[in-house]
C-alpha angles and dihedrals in degrees: 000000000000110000123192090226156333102287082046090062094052093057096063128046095218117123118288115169125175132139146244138252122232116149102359108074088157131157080246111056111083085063096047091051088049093053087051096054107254126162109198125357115214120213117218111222096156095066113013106065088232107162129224095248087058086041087054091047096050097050085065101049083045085045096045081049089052097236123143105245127219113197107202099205126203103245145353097259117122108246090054086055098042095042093053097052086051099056085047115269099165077196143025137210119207125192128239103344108189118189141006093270095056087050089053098045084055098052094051085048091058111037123071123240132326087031098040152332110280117151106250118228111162129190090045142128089274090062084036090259091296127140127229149123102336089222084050099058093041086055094049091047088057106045084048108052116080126191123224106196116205120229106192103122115075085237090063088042082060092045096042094110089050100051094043084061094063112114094235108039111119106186135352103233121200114231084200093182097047088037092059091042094057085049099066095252108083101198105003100123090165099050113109095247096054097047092050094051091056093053086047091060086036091059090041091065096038085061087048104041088235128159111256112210139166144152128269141192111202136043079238086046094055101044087051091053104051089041070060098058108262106134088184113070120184106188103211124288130273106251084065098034089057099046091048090054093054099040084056091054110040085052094052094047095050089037090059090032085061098060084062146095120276101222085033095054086050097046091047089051092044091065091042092063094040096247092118132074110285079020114154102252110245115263114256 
């Protein structure tokens, strides 16, 4: 299903799976992550050390793809919130968010007048640098950002419903490892508290009609998770995927080098490299 933008995809529970930077903030890689199918590519700010001027880089190359962007911040304080928006997250991510008041703090923190108290700086990245009525463009801003709040302390599992009921509040989004870890069971996805307390965030946005998202780390983890429930699907983040690409390879190909000749297997890699006779020359 095509959708016009990011608020667009929270208001349907339909499949959107995208994934999530965590090394590669390249000029490259909103268009990698188009060609892949993506729908939307989230930026890590809250363990990456990523700075705001990358942020702000990388919004363009993800812009210039195409691809609705989600900034995770690294708090809920307000000048994380603000400065992303500024630089152009379409979306944020917030971090355990805990209750219904700290939802709504966030929301004001992040909407322009009349909703909330966002600074107002116009004519900027976020606008994509265009002039216009002032009223117009506040307007725009707040019908655009969308706010993904993240559920991953048992005290935001028992406010879930809560925080789901904000006006303002896009998608719950499941931080799995933090979440195991405030129940007591770092790690234990299988264990039966964790489990419950992901159907009771599930239920929550089905009252609400709120987008349910989380990370994964396998094709057969994915498909579980949204037969689950979870509309949003972030299939894993680059640093992982990447090494899991080249691990695979690098075993197969030792694994079938191996069956081979010695003299055979050095002779094959000699002209690959361009060392042997007819060789392509290496590049300079």
């Amino acid at each position: 299903m095509a959708f016009s933008g990011l608020k667009e995809m929270t208001r349907s529970r339909e499949l959107k799976v995208g994934h999530m930077i965590f090394e590669f903030a390249t000029p490259g890689i909103g268009y990698i992550c188009k060609e892949a199918g993506c729908d939307f590519v989230i930026v890590d700010l809250e363990h990456t050390g990523f700075s705001y001027e990358t942020i702000k880089d990388v919004l363009r190359a993800i812009e210039a793809a195409g691809v609705p962007n989600i900034v995770r911040v690294p708090s809920k304080e307000y000048h994380h919130i603000a400065r992303a928006l500024d630089v152009g997250a379409e979306g944020l991510m917030l971090p355990m968010v805990n209750d219904a008041r700290e939802a709504e703090s966030i929301v004001r923190s992040m909407k322009y007048f009349p909703r909330g108290q966002r600074g107002v700086g116009l004519g900027l990245a976020h606008d994509r640098y265009r002039s216009g009525p002032v009223m117009e463009k506040l307007e725009q801003a707040n019908a655009k950002t969308t706010l993904f709040a993240q559920i991953e302390t048992a005290e935001g599992v028992r406010n879930a419903d809560d925080i789901a009921g904000v006006d303002g509040v896009d998608c719950l989004w499941v931080g799995h490892f933090d979440l195991s870890a405030s129940l007591g069971i770092p790690g234990e996805f299988g264990h039966r508290k964790f489990t419950d307390a992901i159907e009771k965030v599930r239920k929550a946005c089905d009252r609400h009609d709120t987008s349910f998202g989380r990370l994964v780390g396998s094709v057969e983890e994915g498909i579980e998770r949204n037969r689950e429930g979870f509309d949003f699907i972030c299939y894993w983040g680059d640093v992982w995927a990447y090494q899991a690409a080249i691990t695979s390879a690098i075993g197969a190909i030792r694994k079938g080098a191996g069956g081979a000749a010695p003299a055979e297997a050095k002779g094959a890699a000699k002209d690959r490299t361009g060392g042997g006779k007819g060789g392509r020359k290496k590049s300079k």
